[in-house]
TORPA-4810 file (N, C-alpha, C, O; in nm, 3 decimals):
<nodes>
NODE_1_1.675_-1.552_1.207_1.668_-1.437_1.116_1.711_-1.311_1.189_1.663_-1.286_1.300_X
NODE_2_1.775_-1.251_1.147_1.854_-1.110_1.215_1.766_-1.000_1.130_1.822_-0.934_1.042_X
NODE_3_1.626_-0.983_1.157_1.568_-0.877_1.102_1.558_-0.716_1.120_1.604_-0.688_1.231_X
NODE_4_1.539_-0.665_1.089_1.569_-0.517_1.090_1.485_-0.445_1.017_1.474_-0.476_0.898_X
NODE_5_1.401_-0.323_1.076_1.323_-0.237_0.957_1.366_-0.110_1.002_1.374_-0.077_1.120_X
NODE_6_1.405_-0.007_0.857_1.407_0.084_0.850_1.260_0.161_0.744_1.186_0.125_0.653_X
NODE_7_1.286_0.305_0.841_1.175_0.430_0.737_1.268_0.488_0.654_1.388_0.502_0.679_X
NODE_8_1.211_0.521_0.555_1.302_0.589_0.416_1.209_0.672_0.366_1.096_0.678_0.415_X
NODE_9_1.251_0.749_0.256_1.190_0.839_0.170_1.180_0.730_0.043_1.258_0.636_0.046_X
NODE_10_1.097_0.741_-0.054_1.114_0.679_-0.163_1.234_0.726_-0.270_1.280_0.640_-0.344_X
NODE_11_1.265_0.813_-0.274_1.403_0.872_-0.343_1.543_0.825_-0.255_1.655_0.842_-0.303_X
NODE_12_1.527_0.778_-0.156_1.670_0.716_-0.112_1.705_0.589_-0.143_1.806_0.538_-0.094_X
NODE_13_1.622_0.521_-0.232_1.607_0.437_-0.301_1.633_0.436_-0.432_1.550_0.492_-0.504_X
NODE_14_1.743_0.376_-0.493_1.764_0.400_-0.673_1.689_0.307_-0.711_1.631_0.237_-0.627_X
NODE_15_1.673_0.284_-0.869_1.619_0.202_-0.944_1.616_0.083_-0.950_1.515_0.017_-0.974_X
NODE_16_1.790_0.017_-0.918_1.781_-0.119_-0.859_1.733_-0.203_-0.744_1.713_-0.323_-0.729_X
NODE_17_1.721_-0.087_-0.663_1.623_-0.064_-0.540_1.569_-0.127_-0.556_1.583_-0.243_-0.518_X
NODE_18_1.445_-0.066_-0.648_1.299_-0.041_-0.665_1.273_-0.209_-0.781_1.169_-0.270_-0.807_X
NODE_19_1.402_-0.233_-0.820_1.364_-0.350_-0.880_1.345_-0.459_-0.796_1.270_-0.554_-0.819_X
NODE_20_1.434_-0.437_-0.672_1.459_-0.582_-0.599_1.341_-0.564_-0.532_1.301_-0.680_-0.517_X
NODE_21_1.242_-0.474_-0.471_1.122_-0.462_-0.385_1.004_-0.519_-0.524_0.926_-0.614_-0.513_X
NODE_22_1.019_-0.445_-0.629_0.984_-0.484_-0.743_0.911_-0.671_-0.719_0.793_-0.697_-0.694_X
NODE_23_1.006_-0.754_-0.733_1.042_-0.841_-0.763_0.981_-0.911_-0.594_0.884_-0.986_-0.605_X
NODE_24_1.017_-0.896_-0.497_0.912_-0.901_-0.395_0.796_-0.893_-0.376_0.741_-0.973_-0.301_X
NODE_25_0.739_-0.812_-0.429_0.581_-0.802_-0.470_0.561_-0.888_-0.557_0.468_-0.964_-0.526_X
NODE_26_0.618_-0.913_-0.672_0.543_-0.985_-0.763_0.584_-1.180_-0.721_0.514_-1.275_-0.757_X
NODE_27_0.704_-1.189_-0.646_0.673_-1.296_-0.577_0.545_-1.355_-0.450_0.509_-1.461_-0.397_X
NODE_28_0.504_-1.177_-0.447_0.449_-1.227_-0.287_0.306_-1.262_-0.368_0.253_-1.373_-0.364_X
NODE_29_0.258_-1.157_-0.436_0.173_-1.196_-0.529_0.111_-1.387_-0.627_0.007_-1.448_-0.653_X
NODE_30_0.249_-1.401_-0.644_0.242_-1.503_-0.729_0.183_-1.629_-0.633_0.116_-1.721_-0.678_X
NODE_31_0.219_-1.616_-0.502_0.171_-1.692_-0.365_0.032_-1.656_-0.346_-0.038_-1.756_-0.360_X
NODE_32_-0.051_-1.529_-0.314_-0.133_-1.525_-0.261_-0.282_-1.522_-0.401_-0.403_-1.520_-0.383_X
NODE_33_-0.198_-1.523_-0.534_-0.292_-1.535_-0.635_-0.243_-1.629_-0.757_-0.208_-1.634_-0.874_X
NODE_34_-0.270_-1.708_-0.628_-0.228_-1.876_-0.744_-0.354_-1.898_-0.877_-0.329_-1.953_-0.984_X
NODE_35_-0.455_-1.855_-0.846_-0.560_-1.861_-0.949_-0.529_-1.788_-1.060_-0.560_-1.840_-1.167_X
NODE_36_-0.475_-1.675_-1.063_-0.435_-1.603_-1.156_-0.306_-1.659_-1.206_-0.228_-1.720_-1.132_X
NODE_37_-0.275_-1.629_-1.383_-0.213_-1.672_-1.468_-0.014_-1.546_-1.418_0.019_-1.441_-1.363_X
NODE_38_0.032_-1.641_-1.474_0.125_-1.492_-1.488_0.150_-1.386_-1.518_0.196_-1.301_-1.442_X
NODE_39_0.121_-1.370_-1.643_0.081_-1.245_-1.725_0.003_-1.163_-1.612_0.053_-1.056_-1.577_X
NODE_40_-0.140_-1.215_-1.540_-0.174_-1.133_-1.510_-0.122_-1.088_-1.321_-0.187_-1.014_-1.248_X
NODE_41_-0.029_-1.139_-1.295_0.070_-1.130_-1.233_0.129_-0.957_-1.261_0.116_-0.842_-1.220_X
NODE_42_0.207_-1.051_-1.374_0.320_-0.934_-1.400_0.228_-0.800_-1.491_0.293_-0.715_-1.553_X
NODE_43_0.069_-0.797_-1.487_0.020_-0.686_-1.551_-0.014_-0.601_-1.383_-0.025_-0.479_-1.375_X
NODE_44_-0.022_-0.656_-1.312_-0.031_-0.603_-1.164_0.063_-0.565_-1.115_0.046_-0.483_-1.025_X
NODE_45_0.177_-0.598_-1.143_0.299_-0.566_-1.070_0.403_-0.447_-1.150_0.511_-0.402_-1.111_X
NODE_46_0.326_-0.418_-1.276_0.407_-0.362_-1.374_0.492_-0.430_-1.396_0.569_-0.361_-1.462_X
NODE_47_0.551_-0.563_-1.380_0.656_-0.615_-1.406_0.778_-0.589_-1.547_0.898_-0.564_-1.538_X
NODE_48_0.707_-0.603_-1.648_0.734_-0.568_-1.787_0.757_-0.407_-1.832_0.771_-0.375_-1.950_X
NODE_49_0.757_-0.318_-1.731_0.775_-0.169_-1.685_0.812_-0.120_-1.579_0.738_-0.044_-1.517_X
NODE_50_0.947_-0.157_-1.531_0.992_-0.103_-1.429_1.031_0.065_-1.420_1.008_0.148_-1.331_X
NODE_51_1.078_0.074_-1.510_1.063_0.230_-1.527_0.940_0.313_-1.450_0.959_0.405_-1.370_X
NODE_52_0.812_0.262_-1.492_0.689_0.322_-1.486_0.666_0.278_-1.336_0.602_0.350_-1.259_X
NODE_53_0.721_0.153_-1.297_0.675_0.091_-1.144_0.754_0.195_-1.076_0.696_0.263_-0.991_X
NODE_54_0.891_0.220_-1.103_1.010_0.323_-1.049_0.930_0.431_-1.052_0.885_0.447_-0.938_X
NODE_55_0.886_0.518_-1.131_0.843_0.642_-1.159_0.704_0.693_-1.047_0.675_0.809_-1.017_X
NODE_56_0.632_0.556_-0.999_0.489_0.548_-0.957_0.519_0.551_-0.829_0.428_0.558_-0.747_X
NODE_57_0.630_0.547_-0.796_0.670_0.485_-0.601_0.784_0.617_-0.581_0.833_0.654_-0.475_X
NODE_58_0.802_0.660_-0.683_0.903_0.789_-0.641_0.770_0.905_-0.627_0.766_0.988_-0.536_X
NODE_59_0.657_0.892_-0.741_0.601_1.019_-0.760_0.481_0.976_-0.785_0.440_1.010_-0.895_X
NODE_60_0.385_0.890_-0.698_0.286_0.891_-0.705_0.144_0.927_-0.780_0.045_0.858_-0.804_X
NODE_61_0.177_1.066_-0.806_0.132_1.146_-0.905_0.125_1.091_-1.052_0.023_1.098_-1.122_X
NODE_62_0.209_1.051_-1.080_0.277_1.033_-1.198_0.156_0.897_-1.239_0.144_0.864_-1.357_X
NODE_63_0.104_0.852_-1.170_-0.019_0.747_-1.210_-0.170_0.791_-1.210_-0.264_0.724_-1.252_X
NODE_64_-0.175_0.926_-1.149_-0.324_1.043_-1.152_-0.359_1.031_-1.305_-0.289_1.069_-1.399_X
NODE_65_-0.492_0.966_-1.309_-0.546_0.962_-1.469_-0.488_0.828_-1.558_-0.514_0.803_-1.676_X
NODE_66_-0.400_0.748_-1.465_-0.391_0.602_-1.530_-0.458_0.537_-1.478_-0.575_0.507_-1.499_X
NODE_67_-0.316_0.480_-1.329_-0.393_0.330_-1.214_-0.501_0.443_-1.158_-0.620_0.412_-1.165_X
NODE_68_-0.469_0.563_-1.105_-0.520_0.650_-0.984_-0.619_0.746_-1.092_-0.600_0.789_-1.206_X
NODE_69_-0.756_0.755_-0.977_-0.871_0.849_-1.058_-0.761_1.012_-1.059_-0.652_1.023_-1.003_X
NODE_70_-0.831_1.113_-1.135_-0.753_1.209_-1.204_-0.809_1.318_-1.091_-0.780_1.436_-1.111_X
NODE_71_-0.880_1.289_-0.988_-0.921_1.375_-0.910_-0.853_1.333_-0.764_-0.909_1.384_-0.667_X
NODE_72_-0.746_1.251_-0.736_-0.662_1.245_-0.641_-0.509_1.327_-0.629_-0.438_1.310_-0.728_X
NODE_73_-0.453_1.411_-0.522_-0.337_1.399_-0.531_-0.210_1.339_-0.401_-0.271_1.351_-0.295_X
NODE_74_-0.147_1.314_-0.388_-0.057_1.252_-0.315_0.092_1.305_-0.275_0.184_1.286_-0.355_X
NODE_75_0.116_1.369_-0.158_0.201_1.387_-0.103_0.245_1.322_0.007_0.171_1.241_0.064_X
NODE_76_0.438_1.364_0.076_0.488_1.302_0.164_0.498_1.136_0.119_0.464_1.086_0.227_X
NODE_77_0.517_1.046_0.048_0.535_0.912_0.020_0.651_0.875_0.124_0.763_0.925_0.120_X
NODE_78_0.602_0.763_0.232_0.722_0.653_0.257_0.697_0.516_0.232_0.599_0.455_0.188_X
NODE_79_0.855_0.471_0.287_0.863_0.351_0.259_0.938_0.288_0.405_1.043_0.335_0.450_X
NODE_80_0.860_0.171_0.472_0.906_0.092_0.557_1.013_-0.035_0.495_0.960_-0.146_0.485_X
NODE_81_1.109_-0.028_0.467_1.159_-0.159_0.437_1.167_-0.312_0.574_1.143_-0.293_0.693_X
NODE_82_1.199_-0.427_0.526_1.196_-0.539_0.600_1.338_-0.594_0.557_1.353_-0.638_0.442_X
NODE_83_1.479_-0.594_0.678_1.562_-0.659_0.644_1.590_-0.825_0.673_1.525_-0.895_0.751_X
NODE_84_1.680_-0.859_0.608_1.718_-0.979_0.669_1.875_-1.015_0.647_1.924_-1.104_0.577_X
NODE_85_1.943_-0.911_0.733_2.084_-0.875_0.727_2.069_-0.765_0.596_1.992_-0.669_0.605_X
NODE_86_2.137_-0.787_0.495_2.149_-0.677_0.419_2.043_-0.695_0.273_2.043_-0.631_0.168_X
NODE_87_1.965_-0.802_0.317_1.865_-0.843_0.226_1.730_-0.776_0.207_1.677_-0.724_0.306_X
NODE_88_1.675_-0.772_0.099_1.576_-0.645_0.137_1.457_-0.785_0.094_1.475_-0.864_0.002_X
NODE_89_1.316_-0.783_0.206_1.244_-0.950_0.202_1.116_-0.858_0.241_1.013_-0.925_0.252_X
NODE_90_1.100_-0.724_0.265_0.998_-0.700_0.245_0.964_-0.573_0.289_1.011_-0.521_0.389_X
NODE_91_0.829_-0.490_0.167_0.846_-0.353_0.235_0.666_-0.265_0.230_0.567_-0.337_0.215_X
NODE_92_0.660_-0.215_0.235_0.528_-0.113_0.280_0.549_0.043_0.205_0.655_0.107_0.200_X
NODE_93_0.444_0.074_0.163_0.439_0.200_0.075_0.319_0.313_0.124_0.212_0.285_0.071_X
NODE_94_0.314_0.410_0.193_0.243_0.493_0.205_0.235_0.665_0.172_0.339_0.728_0.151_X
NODE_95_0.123_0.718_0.170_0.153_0.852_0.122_0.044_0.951_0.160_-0.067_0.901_0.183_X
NODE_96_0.059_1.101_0.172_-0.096_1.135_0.230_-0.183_1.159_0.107_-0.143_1.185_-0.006_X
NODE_97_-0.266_1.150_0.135_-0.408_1.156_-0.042_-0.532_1.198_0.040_-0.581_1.159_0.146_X
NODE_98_-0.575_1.335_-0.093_-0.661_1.394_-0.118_-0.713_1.371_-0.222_-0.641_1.338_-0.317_X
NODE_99_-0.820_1.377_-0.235_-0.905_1.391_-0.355_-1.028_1.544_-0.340_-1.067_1.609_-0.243_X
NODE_100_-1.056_1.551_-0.483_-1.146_1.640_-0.495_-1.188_1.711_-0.656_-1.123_1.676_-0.754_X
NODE_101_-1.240_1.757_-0.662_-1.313_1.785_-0.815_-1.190_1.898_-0.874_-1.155_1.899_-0.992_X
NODE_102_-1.145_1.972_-0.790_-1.030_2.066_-0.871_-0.896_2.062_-0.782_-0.901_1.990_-0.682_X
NODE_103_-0.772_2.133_-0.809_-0.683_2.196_-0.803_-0.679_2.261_-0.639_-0.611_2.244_-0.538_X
NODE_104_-0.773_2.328_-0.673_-0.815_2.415_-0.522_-0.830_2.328_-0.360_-0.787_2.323_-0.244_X
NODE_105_-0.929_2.269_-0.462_-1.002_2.184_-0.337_-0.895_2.081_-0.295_-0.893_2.074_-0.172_X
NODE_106_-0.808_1.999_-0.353_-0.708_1.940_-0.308_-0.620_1.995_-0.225_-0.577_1.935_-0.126_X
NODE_107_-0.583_2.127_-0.261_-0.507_2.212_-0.163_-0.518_2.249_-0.097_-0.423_2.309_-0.047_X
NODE_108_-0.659_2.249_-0.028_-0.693_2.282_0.047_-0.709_2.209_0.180_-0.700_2.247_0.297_X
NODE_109_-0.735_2.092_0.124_-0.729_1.972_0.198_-0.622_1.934_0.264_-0.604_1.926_0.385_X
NODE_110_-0.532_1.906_0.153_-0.374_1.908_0.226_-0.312_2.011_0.320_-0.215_1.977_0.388_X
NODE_111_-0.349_2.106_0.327_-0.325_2.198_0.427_-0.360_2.146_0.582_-0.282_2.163_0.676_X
NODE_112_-0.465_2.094_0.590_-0.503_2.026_0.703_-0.509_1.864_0.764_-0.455_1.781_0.690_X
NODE_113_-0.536_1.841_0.820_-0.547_1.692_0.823_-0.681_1.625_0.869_-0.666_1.515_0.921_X
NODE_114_-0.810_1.672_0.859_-0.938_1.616_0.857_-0.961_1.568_0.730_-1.008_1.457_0.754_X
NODE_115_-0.957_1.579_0.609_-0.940_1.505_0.490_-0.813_1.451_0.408_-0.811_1.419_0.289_X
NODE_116_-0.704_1.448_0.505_-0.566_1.417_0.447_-0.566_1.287_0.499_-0.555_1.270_0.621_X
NODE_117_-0.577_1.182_0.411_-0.598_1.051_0.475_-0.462_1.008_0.443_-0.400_1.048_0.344_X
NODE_118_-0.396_0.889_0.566_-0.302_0.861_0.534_-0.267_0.699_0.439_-0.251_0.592_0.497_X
NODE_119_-0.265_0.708_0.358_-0.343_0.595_0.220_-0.202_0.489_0.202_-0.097_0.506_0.140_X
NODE_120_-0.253_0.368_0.289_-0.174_0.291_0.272_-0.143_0.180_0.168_-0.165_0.060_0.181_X
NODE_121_-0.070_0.266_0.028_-0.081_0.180_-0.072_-0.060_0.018_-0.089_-0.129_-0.039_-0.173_X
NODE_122_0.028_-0.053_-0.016_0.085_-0.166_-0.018_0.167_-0.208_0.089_0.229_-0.127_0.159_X
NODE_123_0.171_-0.362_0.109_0.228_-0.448_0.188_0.290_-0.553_0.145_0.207_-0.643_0.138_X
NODE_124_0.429_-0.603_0.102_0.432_-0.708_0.067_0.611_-0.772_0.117_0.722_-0.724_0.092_X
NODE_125_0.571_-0.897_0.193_0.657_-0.993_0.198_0.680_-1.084_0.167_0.598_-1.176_0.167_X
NODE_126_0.847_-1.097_0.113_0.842_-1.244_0.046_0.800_-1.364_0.055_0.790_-1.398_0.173_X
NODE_127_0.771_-1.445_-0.021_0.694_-1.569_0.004_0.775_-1.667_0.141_0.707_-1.726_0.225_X
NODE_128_0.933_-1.667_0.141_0.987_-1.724_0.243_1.014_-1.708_0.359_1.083_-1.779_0.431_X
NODE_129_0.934_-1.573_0.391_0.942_-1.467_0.524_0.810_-1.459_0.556_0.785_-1.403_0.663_X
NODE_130_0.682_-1.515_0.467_0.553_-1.480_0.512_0.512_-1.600_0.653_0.563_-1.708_0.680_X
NODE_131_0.427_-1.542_0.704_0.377_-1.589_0.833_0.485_-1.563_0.934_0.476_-1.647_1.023_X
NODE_132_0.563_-1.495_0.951_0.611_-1.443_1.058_0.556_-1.330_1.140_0.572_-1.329_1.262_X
NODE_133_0.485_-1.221_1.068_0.452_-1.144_1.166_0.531_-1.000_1.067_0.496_-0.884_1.086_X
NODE_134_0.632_-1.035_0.970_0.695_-0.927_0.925_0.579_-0.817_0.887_0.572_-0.706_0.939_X
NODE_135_0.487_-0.869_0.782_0.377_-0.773_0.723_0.341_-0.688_0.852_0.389_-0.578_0.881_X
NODE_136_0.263_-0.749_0.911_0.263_-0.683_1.037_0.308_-0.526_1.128_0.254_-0.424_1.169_X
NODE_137_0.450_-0.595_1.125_0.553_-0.477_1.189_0.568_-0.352_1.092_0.579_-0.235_1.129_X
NODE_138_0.566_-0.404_0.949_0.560_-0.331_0.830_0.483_-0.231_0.843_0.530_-0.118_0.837_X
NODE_139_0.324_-0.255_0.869_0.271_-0.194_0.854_0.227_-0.106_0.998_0.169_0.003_0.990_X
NODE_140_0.266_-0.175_1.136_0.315_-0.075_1.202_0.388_0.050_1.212_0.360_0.157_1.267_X
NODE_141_0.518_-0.004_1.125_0.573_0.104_1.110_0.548_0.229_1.029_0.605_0.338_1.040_X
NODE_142_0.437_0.187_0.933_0.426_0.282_0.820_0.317_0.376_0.937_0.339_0.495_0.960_X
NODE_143_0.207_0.303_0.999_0.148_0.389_1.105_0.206_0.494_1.148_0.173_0.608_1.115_X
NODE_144_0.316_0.460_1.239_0.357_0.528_1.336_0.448_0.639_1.252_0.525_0.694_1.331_X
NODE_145_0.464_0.696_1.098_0.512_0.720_1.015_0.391_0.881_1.011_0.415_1.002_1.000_X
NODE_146_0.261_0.800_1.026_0.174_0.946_1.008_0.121_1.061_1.152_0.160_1.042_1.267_X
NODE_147_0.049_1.152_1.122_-0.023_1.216_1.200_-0.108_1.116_1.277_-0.169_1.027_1.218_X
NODE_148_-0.113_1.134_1.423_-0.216_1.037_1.475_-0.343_1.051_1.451_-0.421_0.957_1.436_X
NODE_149_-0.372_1.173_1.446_-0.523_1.250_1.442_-0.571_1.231_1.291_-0.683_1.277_1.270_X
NODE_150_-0.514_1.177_1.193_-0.560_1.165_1.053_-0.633_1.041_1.015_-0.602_0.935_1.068_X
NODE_151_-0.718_1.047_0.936_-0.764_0.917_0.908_-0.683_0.850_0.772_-0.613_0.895_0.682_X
NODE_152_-0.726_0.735_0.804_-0.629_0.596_0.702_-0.705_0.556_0.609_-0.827_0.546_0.618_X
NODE_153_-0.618_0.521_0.483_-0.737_0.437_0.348_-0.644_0.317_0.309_-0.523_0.334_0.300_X
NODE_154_-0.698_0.203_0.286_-0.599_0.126_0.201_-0.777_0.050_0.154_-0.887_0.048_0.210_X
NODE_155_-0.708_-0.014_-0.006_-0.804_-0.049_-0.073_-0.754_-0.229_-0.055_-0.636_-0.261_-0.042_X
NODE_156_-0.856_-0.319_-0.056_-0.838_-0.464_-0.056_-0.974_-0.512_-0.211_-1.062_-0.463_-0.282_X
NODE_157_-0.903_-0.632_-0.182_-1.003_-0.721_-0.275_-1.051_-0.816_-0.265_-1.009_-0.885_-0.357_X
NODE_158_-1.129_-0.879_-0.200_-1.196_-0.947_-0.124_-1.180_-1.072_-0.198_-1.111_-1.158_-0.144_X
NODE_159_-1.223_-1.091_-0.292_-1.236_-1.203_-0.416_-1.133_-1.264_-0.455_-1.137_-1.368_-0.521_X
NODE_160_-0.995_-1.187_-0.408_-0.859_-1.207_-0.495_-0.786_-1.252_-0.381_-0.722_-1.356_-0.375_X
NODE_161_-0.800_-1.165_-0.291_-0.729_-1.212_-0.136_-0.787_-1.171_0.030_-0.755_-1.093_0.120_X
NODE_162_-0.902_-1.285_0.000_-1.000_-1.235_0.119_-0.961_-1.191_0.247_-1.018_-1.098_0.304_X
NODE_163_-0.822_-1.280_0.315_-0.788_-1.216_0.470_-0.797_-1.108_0.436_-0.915_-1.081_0.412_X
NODE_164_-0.709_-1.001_0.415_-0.698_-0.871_0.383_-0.779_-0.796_0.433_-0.737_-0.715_0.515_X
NODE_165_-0.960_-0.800_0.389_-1.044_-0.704_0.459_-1.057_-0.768_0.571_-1.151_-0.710_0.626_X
NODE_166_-1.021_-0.857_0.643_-1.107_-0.848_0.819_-0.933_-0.826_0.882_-0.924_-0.818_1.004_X
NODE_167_-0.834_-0.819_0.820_-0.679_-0.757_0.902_-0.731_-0.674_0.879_-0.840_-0.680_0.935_X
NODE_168_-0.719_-0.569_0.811_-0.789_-0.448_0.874_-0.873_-0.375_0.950_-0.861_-0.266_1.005_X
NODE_169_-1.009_-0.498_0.943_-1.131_-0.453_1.018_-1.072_-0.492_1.188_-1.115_-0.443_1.293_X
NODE_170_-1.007_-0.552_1.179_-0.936_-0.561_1.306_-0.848_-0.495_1.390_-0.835_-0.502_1.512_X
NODE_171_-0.782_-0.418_1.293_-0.731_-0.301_1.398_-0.839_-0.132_1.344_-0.790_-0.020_1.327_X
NODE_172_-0.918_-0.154_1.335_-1.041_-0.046_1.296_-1.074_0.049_1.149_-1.109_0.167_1.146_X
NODE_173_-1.053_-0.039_1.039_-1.048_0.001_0.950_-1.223_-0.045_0.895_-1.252_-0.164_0.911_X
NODE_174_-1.310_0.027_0.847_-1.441_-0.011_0.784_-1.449_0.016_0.625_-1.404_0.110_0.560_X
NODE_175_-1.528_-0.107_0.581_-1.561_-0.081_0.428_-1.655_0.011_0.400_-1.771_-0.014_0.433_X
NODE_176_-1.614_0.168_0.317_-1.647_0.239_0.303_-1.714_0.254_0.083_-1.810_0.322_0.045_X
NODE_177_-1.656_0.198_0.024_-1.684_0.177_-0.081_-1.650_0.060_-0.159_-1.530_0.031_-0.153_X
NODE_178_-1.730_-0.024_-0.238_-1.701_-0.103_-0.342_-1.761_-0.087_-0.461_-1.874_-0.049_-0.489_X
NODE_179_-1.614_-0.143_-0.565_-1.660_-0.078_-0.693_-1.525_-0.138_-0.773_-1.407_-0.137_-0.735_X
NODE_180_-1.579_-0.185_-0.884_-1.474_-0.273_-0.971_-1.371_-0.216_-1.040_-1.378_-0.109_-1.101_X
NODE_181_-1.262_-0.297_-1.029_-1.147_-0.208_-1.085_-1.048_-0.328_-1.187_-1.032_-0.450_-1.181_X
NODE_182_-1.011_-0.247_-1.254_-0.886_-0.344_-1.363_-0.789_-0.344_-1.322_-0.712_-0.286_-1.398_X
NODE_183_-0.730_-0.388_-1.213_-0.640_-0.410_-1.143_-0.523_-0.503_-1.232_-0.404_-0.504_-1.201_X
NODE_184_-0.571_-0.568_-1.332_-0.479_-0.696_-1.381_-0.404_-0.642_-1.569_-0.340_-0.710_-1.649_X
NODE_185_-0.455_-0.480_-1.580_-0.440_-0.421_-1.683_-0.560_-0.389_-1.751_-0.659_-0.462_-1.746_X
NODE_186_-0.555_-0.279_-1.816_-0.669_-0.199_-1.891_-0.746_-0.342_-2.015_-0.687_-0.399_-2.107_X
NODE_187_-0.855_-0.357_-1.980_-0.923_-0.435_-2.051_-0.933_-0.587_-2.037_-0.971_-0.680_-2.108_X
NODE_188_-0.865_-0.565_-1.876_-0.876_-0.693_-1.819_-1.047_-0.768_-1.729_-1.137_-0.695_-1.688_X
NODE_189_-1.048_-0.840_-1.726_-1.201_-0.860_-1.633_-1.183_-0.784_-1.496_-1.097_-0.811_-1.413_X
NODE_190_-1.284_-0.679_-1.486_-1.264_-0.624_-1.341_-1.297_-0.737_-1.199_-1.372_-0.836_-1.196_X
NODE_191_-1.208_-0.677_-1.085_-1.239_-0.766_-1.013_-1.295_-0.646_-0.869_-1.283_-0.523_-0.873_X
NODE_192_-1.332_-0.695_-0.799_-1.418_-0.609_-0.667_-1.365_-0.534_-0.604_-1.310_-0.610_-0.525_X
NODE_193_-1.326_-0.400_-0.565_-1.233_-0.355_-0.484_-1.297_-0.280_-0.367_-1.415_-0.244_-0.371_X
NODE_194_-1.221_-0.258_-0.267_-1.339_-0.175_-0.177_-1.226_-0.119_-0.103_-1.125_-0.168_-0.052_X
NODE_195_-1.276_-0.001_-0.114_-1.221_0.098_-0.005_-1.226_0.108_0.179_-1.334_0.115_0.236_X
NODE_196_-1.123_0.108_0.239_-1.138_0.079_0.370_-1.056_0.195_0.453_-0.941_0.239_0.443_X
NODE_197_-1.170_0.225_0.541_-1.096_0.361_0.554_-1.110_0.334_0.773_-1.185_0.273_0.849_X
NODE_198_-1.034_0.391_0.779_-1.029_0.457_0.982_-1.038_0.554_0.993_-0.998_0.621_0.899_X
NODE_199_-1.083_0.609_1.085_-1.118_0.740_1.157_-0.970_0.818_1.200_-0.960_0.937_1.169_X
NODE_200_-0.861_0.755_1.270_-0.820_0.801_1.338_-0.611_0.725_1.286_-0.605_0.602_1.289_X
NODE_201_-0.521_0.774_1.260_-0.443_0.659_1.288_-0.400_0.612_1.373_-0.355_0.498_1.379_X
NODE_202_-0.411_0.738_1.502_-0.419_0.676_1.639_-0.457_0.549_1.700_-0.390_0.473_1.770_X
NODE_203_-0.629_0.538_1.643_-0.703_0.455_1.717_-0.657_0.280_1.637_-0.650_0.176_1.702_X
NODE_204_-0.634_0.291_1.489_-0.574_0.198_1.440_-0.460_0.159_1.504_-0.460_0.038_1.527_X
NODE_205_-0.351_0.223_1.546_-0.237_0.155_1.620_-0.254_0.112_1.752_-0.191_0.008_1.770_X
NODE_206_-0.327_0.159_1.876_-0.392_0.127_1.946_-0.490_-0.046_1.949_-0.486_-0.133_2.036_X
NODE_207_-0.566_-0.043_1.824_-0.601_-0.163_1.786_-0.480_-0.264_1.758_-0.466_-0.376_1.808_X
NODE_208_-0.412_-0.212_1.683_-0.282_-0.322_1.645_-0.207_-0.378_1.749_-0.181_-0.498_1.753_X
NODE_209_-0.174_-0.303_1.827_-0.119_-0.329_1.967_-0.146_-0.424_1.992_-0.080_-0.524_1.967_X
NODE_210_-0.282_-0.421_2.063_-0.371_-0.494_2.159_-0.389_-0.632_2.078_-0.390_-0.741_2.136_X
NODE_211_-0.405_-0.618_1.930_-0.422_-0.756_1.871_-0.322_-0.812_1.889_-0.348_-0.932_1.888_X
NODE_212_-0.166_-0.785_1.915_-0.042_-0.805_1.902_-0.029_-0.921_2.033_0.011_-1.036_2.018_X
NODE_213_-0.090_-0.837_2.215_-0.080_-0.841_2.301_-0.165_-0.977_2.328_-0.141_-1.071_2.403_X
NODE_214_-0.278_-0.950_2.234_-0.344_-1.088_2.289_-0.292_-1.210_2.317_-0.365_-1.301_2.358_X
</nodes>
């Protein structure tokens, strides 16, 4: 495999882009949530709304008061892609996020970086590239993408795809909240989600390393 990862902006990416990464996720998905039906597949993946999947990875925002509570906002979005020659097999989505009760208080936040967490929305490699190590590098790279001194969030689901929370707890990420979410579409059976957050993104890459090295 002649692999290759590049950092991007999410706008250097067009629509067909965003379909073919699209379409990666909802393969990688269809692997790691064989229990689940398709439908509720493609209600996770937006599949049946690419537009809206396009719209959500350019502008984050643009999902505040749908998928995302109405008291978050999200700036700076990248994207790690995963090549395989000119093939795009897998990629990583991050962005910085605040939350807070108003307008103010978000802005305020973002100004600094003690509550500007760097919120690692997603990871996903194709089903024929998984177990290599790609996810991995992926999400290295999205690391080394933020402030070191900031702390990290990515949300898992224990029930749906258990590795997930102890890769994280492994390079120093702790469960900080759980609390059910409709992840599979509005009026779907909620399933468990929990928030996992680090102190530092420093100290997370540091951890990754060393797990690497072992």
């Amino acid at each position: 495999m002649a692999l290759r990862y590049e950092q991007l902006q999410p706008t250097d990416l067009n629509a067909a882009d965003w379909r073919q990464l699209q379409t990666v996720s909802r393969a990688a998905f269809s692997v790691e949530l064989k229990h689940r039906t398709p439908d509720e597949i493609d209600n996770l993946t937006l599949w049946n709304d690419p537009e809206r999947y396009y719209d959500s990875h350019i502008d984050p925002n643009s999902e505040v008061g749908k998928h995302f509570s109405t008291d978050q906002s999200f700036t700076v979005p990248r994207v790690c892609l995963a090549f395989d020659g000119d093939e795009k097999i897998g990629f990583g989505y991050a962005a910085h996020n605040v939350s807070g009760s108003n307008p103010l208080v978000r802005a305020a936040k973002l100004a600094g970086w003690t509550h500007k967490y760097y919120w690692i929305r997603e990871v996903a490699v194709h089903p024929e590239y998984m177990r290599y190590g790609i996810g991995t590098r992926i999400l290295n790279g999205l690391l080394m993408s933020a402030n070191l001194n900031q702390p990290s969030s990515a949300y898992v689901w224990p029930d749906e795809i258990p590795f997930l929370q102890n890769k994280l707890e492994q390079v120093g990420f702790e469960p900080k909240e759980d609390k059910p979410a409709m992840i599979y579409g509005p009026g779907s059976e909620p399933v468990r989600e929990i928030r996992m957050v680090a102190q530092h993104v420093a100290s997370s890459i540091m951890n990754h390393l060393g797990k690497n090295l072992e």
